[in-house]
Structure formats: structure tokens, C-alpha cells
Backbone as CSV, one residue per row, in Angstrom:
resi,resn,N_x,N_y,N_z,CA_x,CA_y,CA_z,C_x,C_y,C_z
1,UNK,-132.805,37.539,149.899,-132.643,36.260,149.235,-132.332,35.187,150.280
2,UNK,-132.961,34.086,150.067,-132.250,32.958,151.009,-131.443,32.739,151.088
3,UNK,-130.340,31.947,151.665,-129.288,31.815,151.848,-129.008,30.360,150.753
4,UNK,-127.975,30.579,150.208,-127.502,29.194,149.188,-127.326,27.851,149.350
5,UNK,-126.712,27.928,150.710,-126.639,26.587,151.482,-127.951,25.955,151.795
6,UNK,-128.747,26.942,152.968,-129.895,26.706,152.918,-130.913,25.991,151.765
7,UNK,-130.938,26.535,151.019,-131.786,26.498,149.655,-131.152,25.271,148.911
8,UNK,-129.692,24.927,148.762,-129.549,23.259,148.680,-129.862,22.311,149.469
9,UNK,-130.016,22.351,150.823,-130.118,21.442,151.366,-131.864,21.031,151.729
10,UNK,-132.600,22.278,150.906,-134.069,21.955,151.221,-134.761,21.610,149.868
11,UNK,-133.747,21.682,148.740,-133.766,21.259,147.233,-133.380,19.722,147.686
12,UNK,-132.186,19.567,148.194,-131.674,18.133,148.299,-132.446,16.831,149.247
13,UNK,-132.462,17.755,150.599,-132.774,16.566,151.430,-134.056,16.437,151.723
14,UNK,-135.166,17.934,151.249,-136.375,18.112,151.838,-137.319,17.250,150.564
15,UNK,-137.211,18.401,149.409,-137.668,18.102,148.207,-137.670,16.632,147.609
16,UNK,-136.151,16.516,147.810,-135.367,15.303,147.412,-135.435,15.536,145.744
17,UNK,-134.793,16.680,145.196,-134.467,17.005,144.144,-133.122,16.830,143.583
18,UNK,-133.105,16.899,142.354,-131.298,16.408,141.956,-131.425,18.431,141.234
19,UNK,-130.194,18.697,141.124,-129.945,19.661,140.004,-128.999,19.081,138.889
20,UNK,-129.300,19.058,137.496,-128.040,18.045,136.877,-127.285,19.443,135.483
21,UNK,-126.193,19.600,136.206,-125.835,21.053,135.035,-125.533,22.074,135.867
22,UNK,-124.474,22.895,135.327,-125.138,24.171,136.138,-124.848,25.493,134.615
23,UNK,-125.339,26.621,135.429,-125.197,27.649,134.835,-124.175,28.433,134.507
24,UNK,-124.087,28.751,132.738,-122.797,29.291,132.301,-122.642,30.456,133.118
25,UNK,-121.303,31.093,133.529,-121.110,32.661,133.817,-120.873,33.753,133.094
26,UNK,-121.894,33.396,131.770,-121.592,34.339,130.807,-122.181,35.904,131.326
27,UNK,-122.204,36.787,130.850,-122.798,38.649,130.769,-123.814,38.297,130.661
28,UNK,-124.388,37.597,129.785,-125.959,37.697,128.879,-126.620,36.279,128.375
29,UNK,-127.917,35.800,128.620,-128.395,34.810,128.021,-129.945,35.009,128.589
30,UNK,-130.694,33.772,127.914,-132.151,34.051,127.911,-132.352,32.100,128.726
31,UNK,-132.911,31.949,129.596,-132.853,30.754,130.341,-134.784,30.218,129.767
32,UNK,-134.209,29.138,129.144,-135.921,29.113,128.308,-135.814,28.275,129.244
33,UNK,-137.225,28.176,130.252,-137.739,26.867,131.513,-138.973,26.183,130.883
34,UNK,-138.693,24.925,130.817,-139.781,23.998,129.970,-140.175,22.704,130.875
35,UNK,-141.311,22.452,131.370,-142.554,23.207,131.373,-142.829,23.671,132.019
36,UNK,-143.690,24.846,131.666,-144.040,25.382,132.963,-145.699,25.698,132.900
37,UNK,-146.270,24.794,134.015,-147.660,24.210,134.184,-148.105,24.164,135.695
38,UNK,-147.186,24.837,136.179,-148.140,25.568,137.937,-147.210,27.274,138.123
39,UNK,-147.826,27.419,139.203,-147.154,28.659,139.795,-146.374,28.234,140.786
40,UNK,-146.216,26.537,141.082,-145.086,25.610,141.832,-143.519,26.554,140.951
41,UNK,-143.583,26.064,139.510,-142.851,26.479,138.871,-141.473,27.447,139.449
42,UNK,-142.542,29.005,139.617,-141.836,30.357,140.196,-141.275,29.837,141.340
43,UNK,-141.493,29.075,142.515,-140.775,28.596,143.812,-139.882,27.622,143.310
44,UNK,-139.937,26.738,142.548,-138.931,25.556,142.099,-137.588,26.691,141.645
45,UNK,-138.315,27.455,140.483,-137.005,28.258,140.056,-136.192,29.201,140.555
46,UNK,-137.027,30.376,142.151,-136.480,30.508,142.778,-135.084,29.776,143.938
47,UNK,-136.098,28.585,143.741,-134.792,27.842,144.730,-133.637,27.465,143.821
48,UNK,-133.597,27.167,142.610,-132.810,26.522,141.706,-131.767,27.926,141.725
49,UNK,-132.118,29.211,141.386,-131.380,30.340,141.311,-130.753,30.416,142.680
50,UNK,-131.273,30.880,143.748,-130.384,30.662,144.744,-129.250,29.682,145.129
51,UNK,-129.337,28.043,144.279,-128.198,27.078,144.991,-127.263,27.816,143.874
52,UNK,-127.641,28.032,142.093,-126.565,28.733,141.676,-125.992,29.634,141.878
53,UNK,-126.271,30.579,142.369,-125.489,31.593,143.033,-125.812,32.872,142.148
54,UNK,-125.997,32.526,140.929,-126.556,33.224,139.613,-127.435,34.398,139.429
55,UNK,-127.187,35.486,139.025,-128.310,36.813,139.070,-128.821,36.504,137.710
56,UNK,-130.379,35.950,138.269,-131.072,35.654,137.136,-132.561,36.384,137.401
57,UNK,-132.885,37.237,136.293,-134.675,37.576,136.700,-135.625,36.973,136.268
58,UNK,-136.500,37.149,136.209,-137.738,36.572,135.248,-139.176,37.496,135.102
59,UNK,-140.029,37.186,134.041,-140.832,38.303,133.773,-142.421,37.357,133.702
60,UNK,-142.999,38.399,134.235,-144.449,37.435,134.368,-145.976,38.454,133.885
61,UNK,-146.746,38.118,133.764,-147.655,38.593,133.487,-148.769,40.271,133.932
62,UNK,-148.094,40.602,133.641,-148.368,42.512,134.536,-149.442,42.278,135.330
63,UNK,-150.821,41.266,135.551,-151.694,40.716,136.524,-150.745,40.662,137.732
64,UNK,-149.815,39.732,137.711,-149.423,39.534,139.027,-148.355,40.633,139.897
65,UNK,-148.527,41.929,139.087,-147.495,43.125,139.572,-148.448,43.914,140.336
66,UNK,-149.545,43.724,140.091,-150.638,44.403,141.126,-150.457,44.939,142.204
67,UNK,-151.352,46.180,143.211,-151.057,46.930,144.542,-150.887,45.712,145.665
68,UNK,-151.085,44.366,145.869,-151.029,43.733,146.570,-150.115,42.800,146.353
69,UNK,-149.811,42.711,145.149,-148.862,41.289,145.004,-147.453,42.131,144.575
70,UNK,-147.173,42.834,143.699,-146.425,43.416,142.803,-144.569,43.537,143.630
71,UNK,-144.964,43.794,145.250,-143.538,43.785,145.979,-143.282,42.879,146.017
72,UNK,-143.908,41.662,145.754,-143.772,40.588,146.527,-142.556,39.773,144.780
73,UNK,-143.142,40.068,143.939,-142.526,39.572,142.474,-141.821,40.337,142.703
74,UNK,-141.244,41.396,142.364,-140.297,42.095,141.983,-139.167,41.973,143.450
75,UNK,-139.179,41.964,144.557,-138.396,41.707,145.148,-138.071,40.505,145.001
76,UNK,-138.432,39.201,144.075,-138.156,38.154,144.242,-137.504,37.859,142.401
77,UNK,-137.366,39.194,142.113,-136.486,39.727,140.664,-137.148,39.565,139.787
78,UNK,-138.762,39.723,139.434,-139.550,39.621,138.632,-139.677,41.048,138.204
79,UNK,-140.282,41.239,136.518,-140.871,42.552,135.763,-141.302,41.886,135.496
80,UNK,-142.462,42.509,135.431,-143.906,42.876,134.632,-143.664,42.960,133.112
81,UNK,-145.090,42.028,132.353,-144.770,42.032,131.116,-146.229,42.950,130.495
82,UNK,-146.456,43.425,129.502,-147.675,43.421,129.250,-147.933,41.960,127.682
83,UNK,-148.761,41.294,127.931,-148.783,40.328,126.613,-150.238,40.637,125.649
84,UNK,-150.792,41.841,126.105,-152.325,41.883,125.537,-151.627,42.591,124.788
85,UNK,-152.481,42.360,123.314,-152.065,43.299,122.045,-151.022,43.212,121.409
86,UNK,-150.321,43.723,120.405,-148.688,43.902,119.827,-148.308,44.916,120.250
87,UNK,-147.529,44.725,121.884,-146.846,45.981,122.586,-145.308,46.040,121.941
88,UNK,-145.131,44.418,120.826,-143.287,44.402,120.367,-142.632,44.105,121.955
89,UNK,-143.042,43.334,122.602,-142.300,42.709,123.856,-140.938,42.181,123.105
90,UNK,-140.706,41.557,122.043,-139.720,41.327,121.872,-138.458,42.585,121.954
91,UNK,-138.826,43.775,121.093,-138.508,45.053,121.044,-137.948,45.467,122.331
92,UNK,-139.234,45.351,123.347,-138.645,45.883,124.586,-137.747,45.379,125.630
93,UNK,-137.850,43.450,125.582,-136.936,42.952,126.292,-135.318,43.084,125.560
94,UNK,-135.400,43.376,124.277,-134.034,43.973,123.570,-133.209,45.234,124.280
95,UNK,-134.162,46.168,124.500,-133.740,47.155,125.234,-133.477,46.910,126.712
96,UNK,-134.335,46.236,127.726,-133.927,46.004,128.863,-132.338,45.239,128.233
97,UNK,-131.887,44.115,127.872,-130.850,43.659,127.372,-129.727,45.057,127.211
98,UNK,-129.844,45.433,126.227,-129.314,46.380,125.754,-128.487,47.327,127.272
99,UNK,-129.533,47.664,127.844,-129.569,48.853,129.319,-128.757,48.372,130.016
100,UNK,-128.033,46.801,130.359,-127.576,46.574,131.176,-126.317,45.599,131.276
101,UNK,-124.640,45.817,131.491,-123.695,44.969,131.023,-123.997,43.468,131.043
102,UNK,-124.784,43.152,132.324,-124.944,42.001,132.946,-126.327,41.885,132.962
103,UNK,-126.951,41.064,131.993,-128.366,40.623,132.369,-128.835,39.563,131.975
104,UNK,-129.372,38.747,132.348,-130.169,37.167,132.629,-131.472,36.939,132.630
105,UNK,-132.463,36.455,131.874,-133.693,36.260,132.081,-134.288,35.013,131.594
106,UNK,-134.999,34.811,132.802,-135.318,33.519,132.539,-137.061,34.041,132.270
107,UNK,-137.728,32.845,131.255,-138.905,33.372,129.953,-139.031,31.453,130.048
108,UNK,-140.534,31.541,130.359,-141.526,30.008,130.037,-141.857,30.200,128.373
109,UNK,-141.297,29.732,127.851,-141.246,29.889,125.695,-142.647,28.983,125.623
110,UNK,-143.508,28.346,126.514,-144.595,28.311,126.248,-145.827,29.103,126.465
111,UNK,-145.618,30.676,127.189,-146.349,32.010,127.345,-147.376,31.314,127.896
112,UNK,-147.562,30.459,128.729,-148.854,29.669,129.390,-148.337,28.739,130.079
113,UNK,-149.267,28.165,131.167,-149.743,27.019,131.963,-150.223,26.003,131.465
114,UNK,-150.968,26.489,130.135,-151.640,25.690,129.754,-151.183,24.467,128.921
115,UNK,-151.807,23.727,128.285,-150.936,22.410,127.570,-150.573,22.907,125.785
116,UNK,-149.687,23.239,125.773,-149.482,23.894,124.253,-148.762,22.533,123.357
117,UNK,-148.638,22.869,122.169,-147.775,21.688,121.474,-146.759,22.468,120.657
118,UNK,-146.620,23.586,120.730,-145.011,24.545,120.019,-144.976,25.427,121.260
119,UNK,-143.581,25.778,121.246,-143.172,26.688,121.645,-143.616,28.056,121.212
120,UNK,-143.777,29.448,121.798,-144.105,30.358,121.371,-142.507,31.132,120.799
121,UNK,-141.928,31.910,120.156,-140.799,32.051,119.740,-140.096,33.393,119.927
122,UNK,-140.555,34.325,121.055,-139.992,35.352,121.428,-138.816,35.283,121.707
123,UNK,-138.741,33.902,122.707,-137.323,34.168,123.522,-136.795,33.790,122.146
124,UNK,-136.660,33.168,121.022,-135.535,32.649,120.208,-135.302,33.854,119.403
125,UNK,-136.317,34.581,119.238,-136.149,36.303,118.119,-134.742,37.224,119.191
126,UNK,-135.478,37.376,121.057,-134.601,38.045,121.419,-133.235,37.543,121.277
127,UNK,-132.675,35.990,121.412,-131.836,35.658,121.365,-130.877,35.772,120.455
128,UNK,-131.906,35.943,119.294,-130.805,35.567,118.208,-130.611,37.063,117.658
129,UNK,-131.167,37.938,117.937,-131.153,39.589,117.625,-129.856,39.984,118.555
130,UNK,-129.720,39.651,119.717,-129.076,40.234,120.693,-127.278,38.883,120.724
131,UNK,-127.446,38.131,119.936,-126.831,37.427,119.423,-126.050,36.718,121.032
132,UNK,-127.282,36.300,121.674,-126.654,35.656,123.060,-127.256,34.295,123.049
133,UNK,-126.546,33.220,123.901,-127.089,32.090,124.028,-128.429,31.849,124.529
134,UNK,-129.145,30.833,124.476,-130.302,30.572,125.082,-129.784,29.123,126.217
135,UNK,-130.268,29.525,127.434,-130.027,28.175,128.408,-131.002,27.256,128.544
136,UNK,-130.994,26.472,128.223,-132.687,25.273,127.756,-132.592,24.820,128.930
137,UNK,-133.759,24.760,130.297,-133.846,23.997,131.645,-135.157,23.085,131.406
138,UNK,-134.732,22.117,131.898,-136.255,21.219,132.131,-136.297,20.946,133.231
139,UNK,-137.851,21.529,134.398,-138.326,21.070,135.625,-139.059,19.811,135.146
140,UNK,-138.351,18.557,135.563,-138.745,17.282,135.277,-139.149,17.194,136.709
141,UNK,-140.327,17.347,136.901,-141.515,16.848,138.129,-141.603,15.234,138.223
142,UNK,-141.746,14.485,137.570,-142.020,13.131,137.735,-140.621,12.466,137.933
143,UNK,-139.038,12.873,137.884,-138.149,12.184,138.088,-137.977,13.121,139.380
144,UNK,-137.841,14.521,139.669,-137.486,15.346,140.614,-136.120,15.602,140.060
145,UNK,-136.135,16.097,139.014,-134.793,16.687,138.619,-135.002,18.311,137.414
146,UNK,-133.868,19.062,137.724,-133.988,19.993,137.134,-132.257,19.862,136.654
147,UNK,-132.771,19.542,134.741,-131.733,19.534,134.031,-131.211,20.836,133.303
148,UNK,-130.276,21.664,133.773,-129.611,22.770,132.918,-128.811,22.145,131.843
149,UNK,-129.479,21.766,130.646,-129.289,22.007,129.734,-127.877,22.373,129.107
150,UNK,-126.687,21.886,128.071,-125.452,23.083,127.357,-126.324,24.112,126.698
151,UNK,-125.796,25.067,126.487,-126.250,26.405,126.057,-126.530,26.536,124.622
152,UNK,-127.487,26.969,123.984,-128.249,26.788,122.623,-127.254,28.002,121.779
153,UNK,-127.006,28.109,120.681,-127.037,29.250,119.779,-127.605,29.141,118.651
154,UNK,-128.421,30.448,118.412,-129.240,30.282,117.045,-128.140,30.609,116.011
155,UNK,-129.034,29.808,114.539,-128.360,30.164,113.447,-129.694,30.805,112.340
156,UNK,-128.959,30.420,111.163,-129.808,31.241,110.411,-130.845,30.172,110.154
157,UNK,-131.124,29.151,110.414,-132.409,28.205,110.205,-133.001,27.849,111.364
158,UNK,-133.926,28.726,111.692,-134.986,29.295,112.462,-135.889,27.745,113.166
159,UNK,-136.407,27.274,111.672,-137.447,25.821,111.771,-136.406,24.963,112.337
160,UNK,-135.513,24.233,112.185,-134.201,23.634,112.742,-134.194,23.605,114.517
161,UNK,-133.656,25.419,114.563,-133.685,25.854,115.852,-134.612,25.385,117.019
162,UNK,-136.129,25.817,116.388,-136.914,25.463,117.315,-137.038,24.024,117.422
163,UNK,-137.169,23.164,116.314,-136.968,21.813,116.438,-136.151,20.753,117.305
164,UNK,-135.153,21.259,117.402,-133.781,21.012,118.453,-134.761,21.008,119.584
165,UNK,-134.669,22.750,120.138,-135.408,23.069,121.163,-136.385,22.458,121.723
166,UNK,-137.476,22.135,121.087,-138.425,21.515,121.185,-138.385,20.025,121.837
167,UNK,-137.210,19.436,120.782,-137.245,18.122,121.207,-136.421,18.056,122.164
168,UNK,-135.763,18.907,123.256,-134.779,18.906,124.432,-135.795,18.625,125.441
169,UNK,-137.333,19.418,125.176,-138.183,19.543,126.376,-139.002,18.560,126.067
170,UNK,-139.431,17.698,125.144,-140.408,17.189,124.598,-141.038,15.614,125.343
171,UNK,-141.906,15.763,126.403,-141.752,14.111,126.825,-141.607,14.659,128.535
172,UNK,-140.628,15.928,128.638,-141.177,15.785,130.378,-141.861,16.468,130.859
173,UNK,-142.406,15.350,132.018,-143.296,15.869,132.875,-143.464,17.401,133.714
174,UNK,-144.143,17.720,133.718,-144.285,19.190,134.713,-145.153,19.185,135.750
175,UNK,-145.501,19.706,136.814,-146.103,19.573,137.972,-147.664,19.207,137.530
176,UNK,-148.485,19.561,136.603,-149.301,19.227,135.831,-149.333,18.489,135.018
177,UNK,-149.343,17.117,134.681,-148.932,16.506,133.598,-149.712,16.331,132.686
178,UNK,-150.890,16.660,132.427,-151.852,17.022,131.213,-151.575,18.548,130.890
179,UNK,-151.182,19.254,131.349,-150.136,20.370,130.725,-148.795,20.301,130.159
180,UNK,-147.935,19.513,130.270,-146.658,18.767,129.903,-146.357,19.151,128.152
181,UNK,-145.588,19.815,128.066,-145.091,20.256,126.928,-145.264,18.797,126.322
């Protein structure tokens, strides 16, 4: 891992990025990152995890776990997802949860690059099953700021939930801005 200091001062003085928030020190939560519209993204959020200090993973598309790429994600705290078919990913990120006192994952709730207009709603099922917070981040590309968000909890009105959600991310820019939530 890079070093923390390091990794602020090339967020701060190189980038010329703000971080505004930081991350709860709870056991357990699901870090929804909105938008996410390059593979810039995975390096922005790597560096953002390193200035927090924070053991956070993230899960990406079983394509990029491949014989050539696959050390390269997972040493950089990535699993492999499979998303073809109804494998019940929700099901299974319950159990990774479940397996471990301390676990963190950060999940793009738009399952694409591409320009969507809802959220997809896995991370809010695992969340609210496993009855842990959700951390709402926005990589705001056009100001250069990455806002951590206070910490979400679901209730029993689902449409509500995502609505909130929605409108936390709704309006910023992402490294793509015709992809832009």
C-alpha cells in the first residue's frame, strides 16, 4: 500500500483535490461511490482509502480478475464479482459480510460506466439485510472534491430510501460527464 502521507499530499498538492468528510470507524458498512464513469474512478478511490487510513475493499467485474490482470486487483483489495445471470450476488456478498468481524466494501450502485438514471439496488438489499449503514461518496470531478457523505440507514420504505440516495448524488459530475449520474 502507499504510504498515507504520501497519498495526501499527491491528492492535495498534485491533483489539487479537497477530501470533505471522513470515514466512520464502524465494524461494517457498504461505501456506495457515485459516479462512477471511468476506470480513473478505481485510482481516485484507491488514493482516497489510503489518506483514510481505512480497510476498505471493493468488488469489480470477474473480467478484470483474469491470468494477467487478476494480482494486480486483488492486491489492490479487489474480489471478483460474477454479474451474468441470477448468481444472488446479493446472497453472496451477505455471506462474505457475515465471514468476517470487520468488513467494508465499497460497490458503484450504478453496476456501470455507463450513463444510467436509477441506481441499481443491491447495495441497499445488502445493507438493509445485514442491518449496517451505507456510506454515500461523491467523486465530484468538475469541482475536484470527494464528499464522504453522514452515513445512510435504511428503513422500512425502500422508494423513500433510494430517493434520498439518489438525490445526494444527483447533479455531479464524474470524470465522464455524459455518464454523470
Amino acid at each position: 500500500m502507499i504510504n498515507r502521507n504520501f497519498s495526501r499530499w499527491f491528492f492535495n498538492q498534485i491533483l489539487n483535490w479537497k477530501m470533505i468528510g471522513t470515514f466512520p470507524t464502524l465494524p461494517k458498512y457498504i461505501v456506495a461511490v457515485v459516479p462512477h464513469t471511468s476506470w480513473v474512478d478505481l485510482i481516485l478511490g484507491v488514493i482516497v482509502r489510503n489518506i483514510s487510513g481505512e480497510s476498505i475493499n471493493f468488488v469489480g467485474k470477474k473480467e478484470l480478475f483474469g491470468p494477467l490482470t487478476g494480482w494486480f486487483f486483488r492486491a489492490l483489495g479487489g474480489a471478483p464479482i460474477d454479474r451474468s445471470g441470477n448468481k444472488g450476488s446479493v446472497d453472496s456478498m451477505i455471506a462474505v459480510f457475515n465471514a468476517h468481524t470487520k468488513f467494508r466494501i465499497a460497490l458503484a450502485p450504478e453496476g456501470t460506466r455507463k450513463k444510467v438514471t436509477q441506481l441499481r439496488t443491491g447495495f441497499y438489499h445488502i445493507a438493509k439485510r445485514l442491518q449496517i449503514p451505507i456510506v454515500p461518496i461523491s467523486f465530484d470531478y468538475e469541482n475536484k472534491k470527494v464528499v464522504i457523505h453522514p452515513i445512510f440507514n435504511t428503513s422500512k420504505n425502500e422508494k423513500k430510501d433510494m430517493d434520498t440516495l439518489e438525490s445526494i448524488f444527483r447533479g455531479v459530475v464524474g470524470y465522464s460527464k455524459k455518464n454523470s449520474f
